[in-house]
N, C-alpha and C positions, 0 to 999 in steps of 0.2 A: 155915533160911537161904535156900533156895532158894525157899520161899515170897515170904520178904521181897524178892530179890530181882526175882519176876517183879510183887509189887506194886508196885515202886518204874520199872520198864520202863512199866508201862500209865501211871502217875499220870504219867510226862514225856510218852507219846503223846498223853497227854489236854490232859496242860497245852498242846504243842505245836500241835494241835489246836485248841484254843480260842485261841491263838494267832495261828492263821493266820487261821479263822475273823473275829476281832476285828481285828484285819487289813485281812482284808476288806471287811468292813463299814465298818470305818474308810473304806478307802479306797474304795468306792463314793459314801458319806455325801458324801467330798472333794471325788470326781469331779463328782457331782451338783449340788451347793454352787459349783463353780467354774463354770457354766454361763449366759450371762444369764439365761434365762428363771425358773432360782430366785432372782435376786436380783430379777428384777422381783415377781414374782409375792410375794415377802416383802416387800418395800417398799409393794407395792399395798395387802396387806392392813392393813398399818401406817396408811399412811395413812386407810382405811376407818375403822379403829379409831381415828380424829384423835389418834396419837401420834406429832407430828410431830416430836417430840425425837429417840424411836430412828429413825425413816424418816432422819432426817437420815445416819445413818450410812451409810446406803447409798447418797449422794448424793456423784458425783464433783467432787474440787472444785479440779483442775486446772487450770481456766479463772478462778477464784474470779467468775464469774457472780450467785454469792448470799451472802450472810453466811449463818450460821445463824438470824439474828434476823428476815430479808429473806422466809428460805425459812419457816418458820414461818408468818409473815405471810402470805406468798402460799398455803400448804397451809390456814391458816385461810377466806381468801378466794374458795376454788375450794370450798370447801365438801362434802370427798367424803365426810364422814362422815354426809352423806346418805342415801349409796348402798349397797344392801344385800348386793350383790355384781357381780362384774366378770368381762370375758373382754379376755384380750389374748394377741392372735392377733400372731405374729413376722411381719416382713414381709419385711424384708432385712439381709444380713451384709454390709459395706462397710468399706471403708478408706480414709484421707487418703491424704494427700499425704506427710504424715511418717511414715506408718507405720501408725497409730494404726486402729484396729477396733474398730467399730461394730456395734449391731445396732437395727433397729428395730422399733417395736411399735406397731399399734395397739389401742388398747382400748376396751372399752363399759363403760359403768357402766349398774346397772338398780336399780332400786326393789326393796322386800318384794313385789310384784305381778309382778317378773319384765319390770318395765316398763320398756326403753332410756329413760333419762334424758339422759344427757349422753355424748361419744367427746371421746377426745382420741389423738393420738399422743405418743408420748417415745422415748429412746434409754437403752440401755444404750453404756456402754466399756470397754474390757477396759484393766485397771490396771499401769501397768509392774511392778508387783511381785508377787508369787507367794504362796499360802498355804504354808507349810512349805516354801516354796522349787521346788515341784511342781503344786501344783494352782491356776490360774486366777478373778483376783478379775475381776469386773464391778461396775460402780458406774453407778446412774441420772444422765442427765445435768437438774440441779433446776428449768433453766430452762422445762419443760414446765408449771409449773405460772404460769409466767408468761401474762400477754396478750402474744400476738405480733403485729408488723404490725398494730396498732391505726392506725383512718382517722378523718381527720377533714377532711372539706370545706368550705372557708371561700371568700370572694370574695376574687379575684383582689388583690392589695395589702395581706392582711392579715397583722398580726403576732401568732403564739400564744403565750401563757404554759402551761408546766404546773406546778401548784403554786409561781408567781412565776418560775421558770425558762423563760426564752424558749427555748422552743421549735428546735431544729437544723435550719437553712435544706437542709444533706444530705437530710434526711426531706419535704423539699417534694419535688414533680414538680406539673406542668402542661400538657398540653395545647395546640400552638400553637393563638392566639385565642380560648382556651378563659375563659370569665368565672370560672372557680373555679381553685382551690388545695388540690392534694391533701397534706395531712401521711401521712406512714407509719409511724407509733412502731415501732420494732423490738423495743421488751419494757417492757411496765408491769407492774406489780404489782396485782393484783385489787381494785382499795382504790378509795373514791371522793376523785378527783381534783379539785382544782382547775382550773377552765379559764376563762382569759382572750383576747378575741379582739379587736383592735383595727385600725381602719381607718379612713384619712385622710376618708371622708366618710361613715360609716355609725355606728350606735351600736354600743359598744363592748359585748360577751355577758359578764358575770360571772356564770359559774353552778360547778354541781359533779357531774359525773358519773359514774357508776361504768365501771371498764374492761371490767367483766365482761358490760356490756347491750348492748355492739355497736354498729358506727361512726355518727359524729354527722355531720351534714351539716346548716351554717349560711351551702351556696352562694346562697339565697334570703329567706332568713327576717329578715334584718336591715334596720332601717329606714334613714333617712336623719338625718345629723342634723340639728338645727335651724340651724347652722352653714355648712352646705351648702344649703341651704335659701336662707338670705341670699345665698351667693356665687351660685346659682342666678337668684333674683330679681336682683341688682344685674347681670348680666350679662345679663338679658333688657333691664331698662330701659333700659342704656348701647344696646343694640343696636338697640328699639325706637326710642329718640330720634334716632340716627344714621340709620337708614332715612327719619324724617319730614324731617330738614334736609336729607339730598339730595333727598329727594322739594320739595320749597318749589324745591330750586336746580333740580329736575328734571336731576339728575345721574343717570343709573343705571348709570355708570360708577364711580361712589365706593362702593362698596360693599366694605369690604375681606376680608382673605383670612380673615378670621376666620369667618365664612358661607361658604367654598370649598364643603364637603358640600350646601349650601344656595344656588348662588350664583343659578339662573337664576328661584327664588322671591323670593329678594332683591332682584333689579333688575328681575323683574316688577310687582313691590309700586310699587315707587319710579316708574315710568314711568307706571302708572295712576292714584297717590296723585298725584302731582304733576299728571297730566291735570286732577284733581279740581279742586287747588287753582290752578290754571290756568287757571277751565273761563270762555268766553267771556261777556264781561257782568262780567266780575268780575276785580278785581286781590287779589292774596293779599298781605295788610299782615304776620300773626303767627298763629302756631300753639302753643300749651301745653297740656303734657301733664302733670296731677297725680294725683294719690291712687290709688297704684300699689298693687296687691296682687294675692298669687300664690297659685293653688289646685295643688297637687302629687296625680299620682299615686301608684302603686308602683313604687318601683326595679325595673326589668326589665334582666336579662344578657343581652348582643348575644354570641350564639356568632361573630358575625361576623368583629368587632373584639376579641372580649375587655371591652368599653367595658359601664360603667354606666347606662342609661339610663333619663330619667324625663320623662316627660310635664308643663308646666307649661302651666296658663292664668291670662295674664296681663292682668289687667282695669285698666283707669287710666279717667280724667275729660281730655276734652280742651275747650280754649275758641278756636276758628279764627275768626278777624276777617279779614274782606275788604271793599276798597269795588264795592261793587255799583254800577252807572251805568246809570239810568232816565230814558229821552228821553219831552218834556212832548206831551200829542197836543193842547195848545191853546196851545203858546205859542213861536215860531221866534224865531229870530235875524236880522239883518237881513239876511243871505244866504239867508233862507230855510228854513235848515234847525232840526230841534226841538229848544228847549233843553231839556241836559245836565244833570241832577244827580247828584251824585255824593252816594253817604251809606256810611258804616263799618256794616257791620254783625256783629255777633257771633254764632255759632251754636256753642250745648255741648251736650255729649252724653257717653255712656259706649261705652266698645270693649274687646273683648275678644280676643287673640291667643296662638295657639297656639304654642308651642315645643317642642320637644322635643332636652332637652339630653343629652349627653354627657359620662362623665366618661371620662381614658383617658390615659396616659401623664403623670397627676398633675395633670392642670388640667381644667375643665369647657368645652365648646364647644357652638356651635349646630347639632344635627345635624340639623333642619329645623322649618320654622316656617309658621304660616299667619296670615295678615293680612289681616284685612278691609279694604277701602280706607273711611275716614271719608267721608261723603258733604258 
């Protein structure tokens, strides 16, 4: 009996024992597990292992940021099961406004060669709720896997599509006078995008990008369109023909405000043209100006103004009639003096004139011009 009794003493110490033990363990296991850095570090190799179904579980989804289908998509998209293994070094412990605690991490990813591939940073947060009521949940926050602040620079006036959805005028900034337009996407998805870009006088960009290859810049690269081109040309001719009929009246005061940037080349034109057609020996009857055609630059951005600008030479056919008056060296009039002939005569030729227009608070103007005087 007394035997049995000191076996049945050890076998509850033991139990006991292994009790506290397991215990223990348990609760270090808890302790351990409640801490960001093993939720990251579980989650990281999850994703390594592109099992983005269990990673999801370790994603906070408080903010609801990503569906499950969204976050999938973007862990396929970042492509980590690339990566052969990782380091993510804690950066800092922080806290909101409302309370809420944060940790952050950045980390590397490396090749089978041990070769830094890709860094990214992300967040851990600690979850209002508790394991067993005691020990601390942390959950990744998913949008790490997103593109953040994704750029895209367009000219000044244009309107973005992504994937048919126009683009949020918020996510613009500019620059004052600046000829471009900064978009800032605050979070895409790693996926190739549609992207449409359209502008009142340039050709419109229908192309497809990936978000993952890094920002696009279309502040130069777009041309003109044929469209603009016209209203280019027809607004050089109105303005050319306008200069020739003051110049006949020898006005160089009619020159209007539409040439302001341009005025003192304007009614220098017109004061010499008109010398021209004025010029001694000779009366100016008509002047005609046909067969108008216009050779274009490249669209160039004025940091100055903001304004579009392009180079235009504009070529036409002109046909100027005057009576010319030839005194006879054998033949007077009875006062003696030589007689008079008067005869019309026509002289055509081709001319060509420089423009240089502007485009710039939605209409196009003449921001300076060169004109040969027709002889």
């Amino acid at each position: 009996m007394e035997v049995l009794k000191r076996v049945l003493v050890k076998s509850l110490i033991l139990l006991f024992v292994v009790g506290v033990m397991a215990g223990g363990a348990a609760a270090y296991q808890g302790q351990r597990q409640s801490t960001a850095g093993y939720t990251v570090d579980a989650y990281l190799k999850l994703l390594l292992e592109d099992n983005s179904s269990r990673a999801w579980s370790f994603v906070d989804r408080s903010d609801d940021v990503l569906t499950e289908a969204e976050f999938a998509e973007a862990a396929e998209g970042k492509k980590y099961g690339i990566y052969a293994s990782y380091e993510a070094e804690e950066l800092e412990k922080r806290r909101d406004n409302d309370g809420n605690e944060y940790t952050d991490f950045h980390v590397k990813f490396y090749d089978a060669a041990n070769e830094l591939k890709a860094e990214e940073d992300l967040t851990a947060k600690k979850q209002s709720n508790r394991r067993l009521g005691i020990f601390d949940v942390w959950k990744v926050l998913g949008d790490h896997c997103l593109v953040r602040d994704f750029r895209i620079t367009v000219p000044a006036g244009s309107v973005v599509y992504l994937n048919s959805e126009k683009a949020d005028v918020s996510w613009m900034t500019r620059e004052e006078n600046s000829p471009a337009e900064v978009y800032t996407i605050p979070r895409l998805l790693p996926d190739n995008i549609n992207l449409t870009i359209r502008h009142p006088v340039l050709e419109s960009v229908n192309t497809v990008f990936n978000s993952a290859d890094g920002p696009l810049d279309y502040s130069t690269s777009m041309e003109l369109k044929d469209s603009a081109q016209g209203e280019c040309k027809e607004l050089g001719v109105s303005v050319l023909k306008n200069l020739l009929s003051a110049s006949v009246k020898q006005q160089a005061g009619a020159v209007d405000d539409s040439l302001e940037a341009c005025r003192q080349k304007a009614e220098s034109f017109v004061r010499r043209q008109g010398n021209r057609f004025n010029a001694e020996g000779s009366t100016f009857v008509s002047m005609a100006a046909s067969a108008f055609a216009a050779e274009f630059g490249d669209p160039e951005y004025s940091k100055e103004d903001g304004s579009i600008r392009l180079e235009m030479k504009l070529s036409y056919h002109y046909r100027l009639k005057k009576d010319v008056t030839t005194q006879s060296e054998d033949q007077f009039n009875e006062d003696g003096t030589p007689v008079e002939t008067v005869e019309t005569v026509a002289d055509t030729g081709n001319s060509t004139g420089t423009f240089v227009m502007s485009y710039t608070d939605g209409a196009w103007k003449v921001a300076d011009l060169d004109l040969p005087v027709i002889s």
